[in-house]
Residue frames as qw, qx, qy, qz and C-alpha x, y, z in Angstrom:
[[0.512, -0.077, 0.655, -0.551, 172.59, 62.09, 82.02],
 [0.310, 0.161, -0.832, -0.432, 172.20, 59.60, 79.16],
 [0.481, -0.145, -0.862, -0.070, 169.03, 57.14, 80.16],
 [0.328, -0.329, -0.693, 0.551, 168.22, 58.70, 83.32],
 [0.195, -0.861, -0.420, -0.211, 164.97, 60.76, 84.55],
 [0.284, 0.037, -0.425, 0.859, 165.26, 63.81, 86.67],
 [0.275, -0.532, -0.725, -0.341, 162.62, 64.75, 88.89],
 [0.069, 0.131, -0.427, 0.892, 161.39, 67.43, 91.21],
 [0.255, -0.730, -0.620, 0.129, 158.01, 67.81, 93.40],
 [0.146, 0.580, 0.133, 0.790, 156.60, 71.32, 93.29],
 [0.351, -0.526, -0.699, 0.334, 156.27, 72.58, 97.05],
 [0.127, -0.848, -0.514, -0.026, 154.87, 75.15, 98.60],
 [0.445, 0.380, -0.152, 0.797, 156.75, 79.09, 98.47],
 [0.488, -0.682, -0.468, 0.278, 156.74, 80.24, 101.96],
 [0.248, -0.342, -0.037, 0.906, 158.57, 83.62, 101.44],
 [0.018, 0.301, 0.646, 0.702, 155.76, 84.21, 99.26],
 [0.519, -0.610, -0.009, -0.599, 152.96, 85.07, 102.33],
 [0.319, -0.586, 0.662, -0.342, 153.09, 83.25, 105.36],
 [0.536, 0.242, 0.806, 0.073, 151.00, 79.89, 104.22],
 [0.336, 0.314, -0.368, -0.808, 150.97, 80.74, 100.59],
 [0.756, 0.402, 0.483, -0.184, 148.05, 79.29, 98.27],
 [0.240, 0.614, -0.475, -0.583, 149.98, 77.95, 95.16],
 [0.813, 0.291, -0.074, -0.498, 149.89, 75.92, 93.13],
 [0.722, -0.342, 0.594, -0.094, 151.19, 72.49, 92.94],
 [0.888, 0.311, -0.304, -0.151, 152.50, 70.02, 90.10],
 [0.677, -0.408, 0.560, 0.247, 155.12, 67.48, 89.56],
 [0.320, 0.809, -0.334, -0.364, 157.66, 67.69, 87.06],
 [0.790, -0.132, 0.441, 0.404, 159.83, 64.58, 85.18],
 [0.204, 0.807, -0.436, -0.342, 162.09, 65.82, 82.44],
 [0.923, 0.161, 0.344, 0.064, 162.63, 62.73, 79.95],
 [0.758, 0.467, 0.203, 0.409, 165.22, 61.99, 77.17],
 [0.093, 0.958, -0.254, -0.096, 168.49, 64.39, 77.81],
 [0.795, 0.030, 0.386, 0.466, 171.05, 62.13, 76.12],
 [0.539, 0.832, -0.131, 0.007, 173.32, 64.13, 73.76],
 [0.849, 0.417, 0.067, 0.318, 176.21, 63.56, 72.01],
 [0.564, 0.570, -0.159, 0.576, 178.04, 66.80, 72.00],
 [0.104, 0.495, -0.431, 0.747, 177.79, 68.17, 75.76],
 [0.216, -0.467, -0.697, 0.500, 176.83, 67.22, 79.60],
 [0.200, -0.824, -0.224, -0.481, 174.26, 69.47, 80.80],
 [0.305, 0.018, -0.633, 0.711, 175.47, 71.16, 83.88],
 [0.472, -0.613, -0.527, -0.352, 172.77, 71.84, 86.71],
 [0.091, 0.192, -0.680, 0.702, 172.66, 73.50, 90.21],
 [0.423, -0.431, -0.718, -0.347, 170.20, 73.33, 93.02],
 [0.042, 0.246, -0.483, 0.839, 169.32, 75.38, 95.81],
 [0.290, -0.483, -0.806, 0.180, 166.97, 75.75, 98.72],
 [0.103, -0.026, 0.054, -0.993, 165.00, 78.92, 98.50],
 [0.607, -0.127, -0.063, -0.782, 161.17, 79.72, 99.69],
 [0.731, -0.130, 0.603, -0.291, 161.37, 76.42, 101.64],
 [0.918, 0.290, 0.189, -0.192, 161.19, 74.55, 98.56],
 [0.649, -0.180, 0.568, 0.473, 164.10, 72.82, 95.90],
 [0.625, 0.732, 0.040, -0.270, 164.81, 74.71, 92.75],
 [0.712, -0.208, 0.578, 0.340, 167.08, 74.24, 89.88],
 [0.399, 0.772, -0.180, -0.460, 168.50, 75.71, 86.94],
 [0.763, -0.024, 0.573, 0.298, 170.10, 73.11, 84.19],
 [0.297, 0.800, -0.332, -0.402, 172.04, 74.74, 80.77],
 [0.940, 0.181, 0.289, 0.030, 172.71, 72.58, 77.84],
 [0.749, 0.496, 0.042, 0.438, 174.69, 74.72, 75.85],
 [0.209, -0.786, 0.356, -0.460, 177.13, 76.15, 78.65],
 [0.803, -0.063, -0.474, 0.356, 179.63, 74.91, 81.07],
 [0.095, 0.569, -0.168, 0.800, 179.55, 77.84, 83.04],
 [0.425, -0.376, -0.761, 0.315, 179.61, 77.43, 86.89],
 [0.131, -0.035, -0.030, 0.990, 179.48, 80.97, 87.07],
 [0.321, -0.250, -0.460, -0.789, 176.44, 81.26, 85.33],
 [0.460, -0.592, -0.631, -0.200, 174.45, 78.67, 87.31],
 [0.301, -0.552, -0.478, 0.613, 175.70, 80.58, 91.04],
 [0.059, -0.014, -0.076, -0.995, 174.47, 83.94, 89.40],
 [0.549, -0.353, -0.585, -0.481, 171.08, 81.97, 88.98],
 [0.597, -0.468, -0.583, 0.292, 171.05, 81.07, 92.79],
 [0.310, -0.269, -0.471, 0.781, 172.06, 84.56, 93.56],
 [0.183, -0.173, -0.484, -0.838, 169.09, 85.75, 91.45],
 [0.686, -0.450, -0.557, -0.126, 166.72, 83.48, 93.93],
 [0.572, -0.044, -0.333, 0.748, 168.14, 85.14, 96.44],
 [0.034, -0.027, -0.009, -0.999, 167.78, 88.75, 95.71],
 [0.508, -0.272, -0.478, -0.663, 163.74, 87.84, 94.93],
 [0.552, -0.415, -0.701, 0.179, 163.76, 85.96, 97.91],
 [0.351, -0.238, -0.186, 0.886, 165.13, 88.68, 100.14],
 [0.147, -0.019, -0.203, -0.968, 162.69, 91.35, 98.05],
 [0.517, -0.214, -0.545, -0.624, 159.47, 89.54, 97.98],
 [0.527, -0.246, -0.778, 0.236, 159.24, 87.54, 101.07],
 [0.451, -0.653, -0.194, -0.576, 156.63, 88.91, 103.58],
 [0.916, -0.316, -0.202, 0.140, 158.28, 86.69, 106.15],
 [0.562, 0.171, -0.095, 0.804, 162.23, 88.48, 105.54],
 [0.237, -0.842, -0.206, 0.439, 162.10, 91.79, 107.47],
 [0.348, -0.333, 0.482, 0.732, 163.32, 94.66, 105.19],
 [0.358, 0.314, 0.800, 0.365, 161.62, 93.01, 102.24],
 [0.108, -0.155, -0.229, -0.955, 159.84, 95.47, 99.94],
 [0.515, -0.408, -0.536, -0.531, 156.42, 93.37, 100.56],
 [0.497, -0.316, -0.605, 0.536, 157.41, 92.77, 104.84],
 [0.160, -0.216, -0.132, 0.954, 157.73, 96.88, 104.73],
 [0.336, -0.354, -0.404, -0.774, 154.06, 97.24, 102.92],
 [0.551, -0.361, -0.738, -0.144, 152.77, 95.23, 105.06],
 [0.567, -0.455, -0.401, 0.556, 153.94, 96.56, 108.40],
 [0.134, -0.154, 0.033, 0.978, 153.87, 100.19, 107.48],
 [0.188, 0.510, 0.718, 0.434, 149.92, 100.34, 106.45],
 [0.084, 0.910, 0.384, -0.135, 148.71, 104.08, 105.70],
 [0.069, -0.750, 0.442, 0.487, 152.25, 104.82, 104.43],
 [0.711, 0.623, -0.310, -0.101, 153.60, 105.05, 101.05],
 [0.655, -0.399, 0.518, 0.377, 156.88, 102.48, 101.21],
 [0.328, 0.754, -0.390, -0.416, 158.92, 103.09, 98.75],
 [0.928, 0.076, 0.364, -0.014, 159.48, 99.53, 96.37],
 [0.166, -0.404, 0.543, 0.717, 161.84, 98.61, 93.91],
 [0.293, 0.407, -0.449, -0.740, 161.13, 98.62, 90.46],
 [0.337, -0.030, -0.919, -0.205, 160.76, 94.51, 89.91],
 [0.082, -0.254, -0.841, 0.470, 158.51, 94.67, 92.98],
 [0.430, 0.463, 0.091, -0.769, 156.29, 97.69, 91.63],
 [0.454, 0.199, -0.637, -0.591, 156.06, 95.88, 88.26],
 [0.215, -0.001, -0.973, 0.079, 155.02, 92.61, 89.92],
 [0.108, 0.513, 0.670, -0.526, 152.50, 94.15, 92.13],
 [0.318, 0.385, -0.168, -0.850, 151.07, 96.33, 89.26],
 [0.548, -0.045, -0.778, -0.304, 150.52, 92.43, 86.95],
 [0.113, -0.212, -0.876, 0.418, 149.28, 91.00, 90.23],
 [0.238, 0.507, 0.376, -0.739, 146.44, 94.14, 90.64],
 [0.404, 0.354, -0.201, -0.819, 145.44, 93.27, 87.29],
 [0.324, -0.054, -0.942, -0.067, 144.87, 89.91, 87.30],
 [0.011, -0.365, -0.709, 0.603, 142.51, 91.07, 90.41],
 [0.346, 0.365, -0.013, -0.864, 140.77, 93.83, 88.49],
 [0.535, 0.166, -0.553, -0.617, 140.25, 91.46, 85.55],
 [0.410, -0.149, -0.892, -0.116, 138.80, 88.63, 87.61],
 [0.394, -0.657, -0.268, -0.584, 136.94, 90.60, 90.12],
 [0.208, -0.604, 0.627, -0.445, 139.35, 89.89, 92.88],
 [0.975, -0.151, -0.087, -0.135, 138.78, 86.01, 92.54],
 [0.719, 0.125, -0.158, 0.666, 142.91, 86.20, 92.58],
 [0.137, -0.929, 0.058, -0.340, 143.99, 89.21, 95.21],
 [0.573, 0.389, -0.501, 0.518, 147.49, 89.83, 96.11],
 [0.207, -0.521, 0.440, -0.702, 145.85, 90.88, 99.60],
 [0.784, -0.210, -0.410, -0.416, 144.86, 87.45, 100.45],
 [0.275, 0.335, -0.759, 0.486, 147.80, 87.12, 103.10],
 [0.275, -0.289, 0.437, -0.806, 144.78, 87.32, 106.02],
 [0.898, 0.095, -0.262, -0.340, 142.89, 84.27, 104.46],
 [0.774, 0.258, -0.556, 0.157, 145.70, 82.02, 103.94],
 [0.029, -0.219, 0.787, -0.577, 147.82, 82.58, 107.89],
 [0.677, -0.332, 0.442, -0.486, 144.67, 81.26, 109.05],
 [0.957, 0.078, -0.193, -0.203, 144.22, 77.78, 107.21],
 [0.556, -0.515, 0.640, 0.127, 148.16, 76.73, 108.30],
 [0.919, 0.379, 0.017, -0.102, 148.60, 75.31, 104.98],
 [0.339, -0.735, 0.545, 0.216, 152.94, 74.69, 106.18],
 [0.488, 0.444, -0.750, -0.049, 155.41, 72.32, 105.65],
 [0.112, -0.040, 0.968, -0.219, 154.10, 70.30, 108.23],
 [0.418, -0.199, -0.725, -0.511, 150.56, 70.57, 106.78],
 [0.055, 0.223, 0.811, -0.538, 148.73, 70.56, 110.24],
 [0.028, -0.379, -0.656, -0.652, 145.27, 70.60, 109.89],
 [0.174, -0.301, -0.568, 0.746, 143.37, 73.28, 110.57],
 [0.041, 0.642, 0.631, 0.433, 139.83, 74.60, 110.17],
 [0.012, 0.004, -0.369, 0.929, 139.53, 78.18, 111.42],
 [0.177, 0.434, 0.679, -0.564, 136.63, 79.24, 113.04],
 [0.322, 0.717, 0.504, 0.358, 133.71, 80.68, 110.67],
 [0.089, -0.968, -0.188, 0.143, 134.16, 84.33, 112.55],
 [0.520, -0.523, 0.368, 0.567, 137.92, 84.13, 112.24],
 [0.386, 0.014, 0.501, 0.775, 137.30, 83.86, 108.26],
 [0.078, 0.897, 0.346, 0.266, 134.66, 86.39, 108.16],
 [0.310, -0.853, 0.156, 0.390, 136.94, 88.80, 110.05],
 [0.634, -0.201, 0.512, 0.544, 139.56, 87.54, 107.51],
 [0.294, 0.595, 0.623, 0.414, 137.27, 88.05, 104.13],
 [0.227, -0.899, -0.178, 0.328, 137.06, 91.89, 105.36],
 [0.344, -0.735, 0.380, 0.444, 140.46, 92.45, 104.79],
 [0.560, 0.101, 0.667, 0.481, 140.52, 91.03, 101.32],
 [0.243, 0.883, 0.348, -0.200, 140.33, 93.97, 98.94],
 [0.714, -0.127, 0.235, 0.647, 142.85, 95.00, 96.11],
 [0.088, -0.902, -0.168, -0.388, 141.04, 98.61, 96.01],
 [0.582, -0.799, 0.043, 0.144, 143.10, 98.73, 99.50],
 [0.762, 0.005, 0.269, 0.589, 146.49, 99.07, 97.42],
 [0.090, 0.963, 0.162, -0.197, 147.76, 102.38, 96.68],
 [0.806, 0.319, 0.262, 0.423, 149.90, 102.94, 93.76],
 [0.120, 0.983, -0.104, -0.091, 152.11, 106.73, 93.64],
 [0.026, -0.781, 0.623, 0.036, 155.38, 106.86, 91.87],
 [0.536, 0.200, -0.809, 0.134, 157.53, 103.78, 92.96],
 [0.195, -0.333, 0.491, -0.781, 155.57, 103.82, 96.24],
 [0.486, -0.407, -0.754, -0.174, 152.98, 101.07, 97.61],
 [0.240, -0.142, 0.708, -0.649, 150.48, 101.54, 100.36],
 [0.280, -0.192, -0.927, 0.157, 148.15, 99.56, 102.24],
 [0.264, -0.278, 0.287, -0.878, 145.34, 101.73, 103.59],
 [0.805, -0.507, -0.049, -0.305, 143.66, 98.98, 105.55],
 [0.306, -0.683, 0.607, -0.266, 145.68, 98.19, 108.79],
 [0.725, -0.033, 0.687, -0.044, 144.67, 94.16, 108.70],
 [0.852, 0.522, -0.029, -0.018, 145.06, 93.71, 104.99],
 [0.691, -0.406, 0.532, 0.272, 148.23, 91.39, 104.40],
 [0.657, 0.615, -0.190, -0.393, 149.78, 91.33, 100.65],
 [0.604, -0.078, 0.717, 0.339, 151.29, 87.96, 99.12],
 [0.499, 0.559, -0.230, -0.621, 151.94, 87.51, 95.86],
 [0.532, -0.289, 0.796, -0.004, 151.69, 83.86, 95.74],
 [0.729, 0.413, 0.542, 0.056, 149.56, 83.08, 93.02],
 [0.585, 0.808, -0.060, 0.025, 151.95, 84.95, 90.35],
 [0.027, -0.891, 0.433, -0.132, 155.67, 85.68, 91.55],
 [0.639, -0.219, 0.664, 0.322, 157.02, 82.11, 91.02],
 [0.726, 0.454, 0.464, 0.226, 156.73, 82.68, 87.67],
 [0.008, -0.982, 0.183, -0.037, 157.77, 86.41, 87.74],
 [0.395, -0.746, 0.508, 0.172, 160.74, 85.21, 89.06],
 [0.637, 0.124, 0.634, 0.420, 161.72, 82.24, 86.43],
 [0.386, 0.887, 0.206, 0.148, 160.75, 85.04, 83.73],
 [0.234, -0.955, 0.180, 0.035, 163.28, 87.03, 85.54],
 [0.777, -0.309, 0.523, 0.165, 165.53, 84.22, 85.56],
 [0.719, 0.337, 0.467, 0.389, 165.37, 83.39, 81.73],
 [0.110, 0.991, 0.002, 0.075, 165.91, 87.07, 81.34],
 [0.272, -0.877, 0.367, 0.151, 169.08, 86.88, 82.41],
 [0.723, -0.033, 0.657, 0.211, 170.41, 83.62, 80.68],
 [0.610, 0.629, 0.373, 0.305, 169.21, 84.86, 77.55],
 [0.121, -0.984, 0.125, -0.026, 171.47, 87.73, 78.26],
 [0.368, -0.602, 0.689, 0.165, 174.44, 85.94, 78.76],
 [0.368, 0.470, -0.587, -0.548, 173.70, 83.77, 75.70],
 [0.144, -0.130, 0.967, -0.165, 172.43, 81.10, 76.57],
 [0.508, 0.060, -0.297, -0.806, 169.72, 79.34, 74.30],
 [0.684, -0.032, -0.723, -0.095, 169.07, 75.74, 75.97],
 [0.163, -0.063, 0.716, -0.676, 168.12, 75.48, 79.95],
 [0.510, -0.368, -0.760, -0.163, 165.72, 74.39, 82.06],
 [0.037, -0.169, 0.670, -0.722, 164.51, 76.30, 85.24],
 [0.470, -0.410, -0.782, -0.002, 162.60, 74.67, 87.88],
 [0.029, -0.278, 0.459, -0.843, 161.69, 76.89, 90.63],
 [0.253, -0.015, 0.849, -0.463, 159.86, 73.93, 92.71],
 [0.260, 0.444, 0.784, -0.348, 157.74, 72.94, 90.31],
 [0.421, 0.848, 0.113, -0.302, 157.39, 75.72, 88.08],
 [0.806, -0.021, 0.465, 0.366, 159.09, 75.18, 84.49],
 [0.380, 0.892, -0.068, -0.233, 160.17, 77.26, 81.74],
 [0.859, -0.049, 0.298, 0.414, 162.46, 76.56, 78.78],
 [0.017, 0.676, -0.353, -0.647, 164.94, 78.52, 77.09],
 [0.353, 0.539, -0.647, -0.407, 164.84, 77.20, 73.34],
 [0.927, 0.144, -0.210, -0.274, 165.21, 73.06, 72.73],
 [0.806, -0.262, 0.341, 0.407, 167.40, 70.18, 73.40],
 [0.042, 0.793, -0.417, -0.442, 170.63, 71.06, 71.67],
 [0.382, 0.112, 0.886, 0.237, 169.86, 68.61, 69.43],
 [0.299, -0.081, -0.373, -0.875, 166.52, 70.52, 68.17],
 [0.386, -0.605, -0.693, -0.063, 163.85, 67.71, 69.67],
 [0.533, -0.722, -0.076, -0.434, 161.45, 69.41, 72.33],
 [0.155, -0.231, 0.668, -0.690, 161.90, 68.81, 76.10],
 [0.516, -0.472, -0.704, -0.126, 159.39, 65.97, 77.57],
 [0.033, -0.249, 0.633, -0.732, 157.62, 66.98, 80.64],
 [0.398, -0.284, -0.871, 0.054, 155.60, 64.80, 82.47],
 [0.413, -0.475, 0.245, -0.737, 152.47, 66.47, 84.83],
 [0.060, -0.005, 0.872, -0.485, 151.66, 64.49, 88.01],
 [0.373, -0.373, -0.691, -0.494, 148.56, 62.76, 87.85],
 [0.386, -0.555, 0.222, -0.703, 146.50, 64.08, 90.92],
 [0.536, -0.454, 0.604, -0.375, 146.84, 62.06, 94.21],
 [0.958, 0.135, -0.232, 0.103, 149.12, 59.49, 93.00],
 [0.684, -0.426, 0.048, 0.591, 152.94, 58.96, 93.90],
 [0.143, 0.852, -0.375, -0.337, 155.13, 61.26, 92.82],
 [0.258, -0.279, 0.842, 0.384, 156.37, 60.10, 89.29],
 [0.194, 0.493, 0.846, 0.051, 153.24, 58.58, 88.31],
 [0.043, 0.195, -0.386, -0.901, 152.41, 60.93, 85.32],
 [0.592, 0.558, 0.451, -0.366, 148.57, 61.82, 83.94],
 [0.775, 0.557, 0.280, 0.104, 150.43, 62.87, 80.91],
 [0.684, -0.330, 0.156, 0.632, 153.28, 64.19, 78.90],
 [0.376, 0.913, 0.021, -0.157, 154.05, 67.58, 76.93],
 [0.654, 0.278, 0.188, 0.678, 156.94, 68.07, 73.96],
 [0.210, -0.927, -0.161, 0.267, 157.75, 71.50, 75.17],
 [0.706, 0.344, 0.072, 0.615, 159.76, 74.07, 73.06],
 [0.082, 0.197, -0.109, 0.971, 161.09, 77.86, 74.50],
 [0.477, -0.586, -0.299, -0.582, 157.30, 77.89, 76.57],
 [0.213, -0.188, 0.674, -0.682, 156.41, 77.76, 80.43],
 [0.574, -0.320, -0.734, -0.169, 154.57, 74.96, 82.32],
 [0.170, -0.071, 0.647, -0.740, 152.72, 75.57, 85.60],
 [0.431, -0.510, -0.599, -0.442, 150.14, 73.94, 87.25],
 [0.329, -0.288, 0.386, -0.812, 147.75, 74.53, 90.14],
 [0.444, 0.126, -0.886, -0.027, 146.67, 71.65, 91.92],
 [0.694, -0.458, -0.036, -0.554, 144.40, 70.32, 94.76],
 [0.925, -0.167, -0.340, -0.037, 146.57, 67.45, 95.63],
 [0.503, 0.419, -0.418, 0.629, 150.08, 68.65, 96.65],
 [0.049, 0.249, -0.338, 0.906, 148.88, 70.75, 99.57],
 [0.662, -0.359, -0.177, -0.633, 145.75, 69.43, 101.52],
 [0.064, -0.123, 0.861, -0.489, 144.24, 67.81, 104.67],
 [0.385, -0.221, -0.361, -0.820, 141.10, 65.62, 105.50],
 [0.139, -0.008, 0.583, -0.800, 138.80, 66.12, 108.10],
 [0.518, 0.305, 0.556, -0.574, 135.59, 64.07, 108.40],
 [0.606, 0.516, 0.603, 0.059, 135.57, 63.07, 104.52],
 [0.196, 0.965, -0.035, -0.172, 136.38, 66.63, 103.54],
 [0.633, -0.012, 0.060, 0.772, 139.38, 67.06, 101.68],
 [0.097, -0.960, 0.015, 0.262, 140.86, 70.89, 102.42],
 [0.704, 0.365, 0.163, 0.587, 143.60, 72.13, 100.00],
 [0.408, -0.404, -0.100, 0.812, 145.38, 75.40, 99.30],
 [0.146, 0.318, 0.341, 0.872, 143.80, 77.00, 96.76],
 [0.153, 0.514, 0.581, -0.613, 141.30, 79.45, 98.96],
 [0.135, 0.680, 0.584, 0.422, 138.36, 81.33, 98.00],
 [0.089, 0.084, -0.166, 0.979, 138.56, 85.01, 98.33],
 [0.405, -0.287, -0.418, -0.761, 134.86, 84.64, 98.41],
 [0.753, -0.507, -0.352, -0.227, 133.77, 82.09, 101.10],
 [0.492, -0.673, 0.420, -0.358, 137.09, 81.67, 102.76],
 [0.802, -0.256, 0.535, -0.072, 137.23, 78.12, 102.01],
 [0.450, -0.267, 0.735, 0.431, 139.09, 75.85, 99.91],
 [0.372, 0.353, -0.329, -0.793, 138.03, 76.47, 96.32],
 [0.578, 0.174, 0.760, -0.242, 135.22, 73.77, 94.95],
 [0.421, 0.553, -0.250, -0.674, 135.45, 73.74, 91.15],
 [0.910, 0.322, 0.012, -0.259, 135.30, 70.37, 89.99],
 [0.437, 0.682, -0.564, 0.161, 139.29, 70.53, 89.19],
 [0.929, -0.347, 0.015, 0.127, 141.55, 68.51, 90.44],
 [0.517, -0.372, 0.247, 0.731, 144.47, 70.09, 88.28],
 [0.638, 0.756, 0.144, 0.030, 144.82, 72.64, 85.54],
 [0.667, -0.247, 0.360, 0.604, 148.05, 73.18, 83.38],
 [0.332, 0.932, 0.058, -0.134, 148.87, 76.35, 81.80],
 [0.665, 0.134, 0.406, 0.613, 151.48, 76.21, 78.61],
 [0.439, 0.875, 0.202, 0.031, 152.34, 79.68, 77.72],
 [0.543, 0.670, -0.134, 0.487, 155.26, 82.16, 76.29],
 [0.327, -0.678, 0.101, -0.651, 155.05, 83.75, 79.77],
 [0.490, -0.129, -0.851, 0.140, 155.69, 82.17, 83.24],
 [0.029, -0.089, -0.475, 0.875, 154.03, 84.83, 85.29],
 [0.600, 0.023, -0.290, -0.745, 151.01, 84.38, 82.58],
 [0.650, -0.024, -0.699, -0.297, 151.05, 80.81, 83.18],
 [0.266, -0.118, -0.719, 0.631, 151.45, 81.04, 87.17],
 [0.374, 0.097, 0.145, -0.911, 148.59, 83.90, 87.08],
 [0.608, 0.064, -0.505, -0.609, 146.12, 81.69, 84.95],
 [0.397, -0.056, -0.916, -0.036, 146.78, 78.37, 86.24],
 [0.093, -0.147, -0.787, 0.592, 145.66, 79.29, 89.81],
 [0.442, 0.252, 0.151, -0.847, 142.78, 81.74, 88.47],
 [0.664, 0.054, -0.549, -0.505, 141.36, 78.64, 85.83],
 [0.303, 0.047, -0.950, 0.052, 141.39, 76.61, 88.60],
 [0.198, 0.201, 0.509, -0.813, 139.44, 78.77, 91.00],
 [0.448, 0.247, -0.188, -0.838, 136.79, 79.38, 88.02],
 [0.677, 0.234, 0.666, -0.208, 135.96, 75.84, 87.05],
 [0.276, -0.145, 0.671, 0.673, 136.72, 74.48, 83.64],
 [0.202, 0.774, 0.549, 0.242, 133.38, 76.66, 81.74],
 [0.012, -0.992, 0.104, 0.074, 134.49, 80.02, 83.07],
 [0.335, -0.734, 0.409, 0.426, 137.68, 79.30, 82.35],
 [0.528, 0.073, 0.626, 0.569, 137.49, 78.33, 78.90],
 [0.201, 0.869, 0.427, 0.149, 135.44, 81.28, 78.28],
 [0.322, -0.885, 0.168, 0.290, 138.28, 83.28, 80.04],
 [0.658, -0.325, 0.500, 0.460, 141.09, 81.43, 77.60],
 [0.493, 0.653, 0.469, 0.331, 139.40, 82.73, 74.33],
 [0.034, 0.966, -0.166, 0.193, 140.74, 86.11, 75.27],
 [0.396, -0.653, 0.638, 0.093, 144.40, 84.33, 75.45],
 [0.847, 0.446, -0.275, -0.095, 144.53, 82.44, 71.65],
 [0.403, 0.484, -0.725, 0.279, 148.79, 81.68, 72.34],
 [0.439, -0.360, 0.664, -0.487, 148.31, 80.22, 75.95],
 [0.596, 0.095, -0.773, -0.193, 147.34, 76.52, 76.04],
 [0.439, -0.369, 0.510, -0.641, 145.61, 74.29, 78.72],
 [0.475, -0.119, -0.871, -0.042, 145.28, 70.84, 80.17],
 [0.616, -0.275, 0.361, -0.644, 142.18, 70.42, 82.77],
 [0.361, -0.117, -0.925, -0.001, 141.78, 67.69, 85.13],
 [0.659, -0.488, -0.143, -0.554, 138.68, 66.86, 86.90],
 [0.651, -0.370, 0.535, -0.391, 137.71, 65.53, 90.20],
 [0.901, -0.029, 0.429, -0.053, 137.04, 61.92, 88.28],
 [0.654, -0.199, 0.613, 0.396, 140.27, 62.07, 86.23],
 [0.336, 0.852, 0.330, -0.228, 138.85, 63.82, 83.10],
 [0.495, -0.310, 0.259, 0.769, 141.48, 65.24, 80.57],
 [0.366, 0.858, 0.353, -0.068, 140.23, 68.28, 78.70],
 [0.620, -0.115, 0.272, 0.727, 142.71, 70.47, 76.23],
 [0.146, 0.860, 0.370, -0.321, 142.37, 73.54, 75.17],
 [0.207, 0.937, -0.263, -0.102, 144.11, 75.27, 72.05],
 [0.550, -0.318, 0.740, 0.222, 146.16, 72.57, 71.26]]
């Protein structure tokens, strides 16, 4: 693809809860010219959104449909929406143990600790929040009543998760579990897990938005990636990272919102009021070894506001961070 950009717009992973709160960037991928091989790239349509795996040092078609049938299986396991699903069958079965699989117990075990260690400002039971706000693919806007999200806030409680064996219950009847704000990144982890298995030392997956490289151009330069400057076009970049073998995710305010009387309403809720989260942010970008670290973080530094979350990043030296404010601000952390 000598000369030519490739771009993707991070949307919104509906098999993740019913209106998941995630997080939002845009992605541009700059400068893949080489000399000694085409990249080869697929692209599928899973969790409502566009993902994409690209390999640099591989011509295997094989490989990439094993990567689509990887998004698949996770779709099909995680999705709260998919009858069956391990997280459909917690949900719908609450005072019973349901027996999960292994990737799904591990996921929901990082997910309940990201809650424990932020006091449940991130809670994988937030499914009862989020169906009310309607935050879709058509984006309709809706303010639920105040009782509807006090009745909601009730039900938000990752004490209500019950952990035996390989087993998950629910012991409140109205608590709803998503794991939206971690399990796009789980899955790209899951993803490079398997590439790097099959030898491959040079890719790119996208899963809508969320990034992670294997290794470097096969050349040796970095990977450019470009974040979306908040509520601009898509394309129209706040800045660029040189990105070697690390994960990019951000969590955003612009991708996913409606506004109503002056108010702008987004996706990132507050387990606390109920409403759209009010921290000052506008975007934060988490750079780390991890995409399930950098999918957990982004959404939890955004919730916190960029003082508690740089007090939170000193206990996370390797991780890296770009914060934008409301008025455009660019702050960097560990760089």
């Amino acid at each position: 693809m000598p000369g030519q950009h490739v771009s993707y717009i991070k949307r919104q992973f509906h098999f993740l809860l019913p209106l998941l709160p995630v997080i939002c960037c845009f992605i541009i991928f700059t400068g893949c010219s080489y000399a000694a091989k085409e990249p080869k790239s697929i692209t599928g349509f899973y969790y409502d959104t566009i993902i994409s795996v690209t390999i640099y040092d591989s011509s295997s078609d094989q490989l990439l449909s094993q990567c689509m049938d990887l998004a698949a299986h996770y779709e099909k396991l995680l999705s709260p929406n998919i009858e069956g699903s391990d997280i459909w069958n917690i949900n719908h079965n609450p005072n019973s143990y349901v027996t999960v699989s292994k990737d799904t117990l591990s996921l929901i075990n990082t997910a309940l600790s990201y809650a424990r260690m932020s006091n449940g400002l991130v809670d994988p039971t937030i499914g009862s929040l989020s169906q009310l706000w309607n935050f879709g693919s058509d984006n309709t806007a809706v303010i639920p009543e105040q009782k509807e999200i006090q009745t909601a806030l009730s039900h938000i409680n990752y004490e209500a998760v019950h952990i035996k064996e390989n087993q998950v219950m629910l012991s409140d009847p109205y608590a709803c579990m998503e794991l939206g704000f971690i399990a796009k990144g789980f899955i790209a982890d899951k993803i490079k897990e398997f590439l790097l298995s099959k030898g491959v030392t040079s890719a790119i997956i996208n899963l809508g938005g969320n990034v992670l490289t294997l290794g470097s151009k096969p050349d040796g330069t970095p990977f450019s990636i470009g974040i979306q400057k908040p509520f601009e076009k898509s394309g129209v970049s706040a800045l660029t990272l040189e990105i070697n073998d690390k994960s990019v995710v951000s969590s955003g305010s612009y991708e996913r919102f409606f506004e109503q009387d002056g108010i702008l309403y987004h996706h990132i809720l507050s387990t606390q009021t109920g409403y759209p989260v009010n921290s000052g942010l506008s975007q934060v970008t988490i750079i780390s070894e991890s995409s399930t670290t950098g999918d957990a973080l982004s959404t939890l530094c955004f919730i916190s506001g960029y003082e508690k979350a740089a007090s939170l990043l000193e206990s996370y030296p390797d991780v890296q961070a770009v914060f934008i404010t409301e008025d455009g601000q660019i702050s960097y952390i560990n760089f």
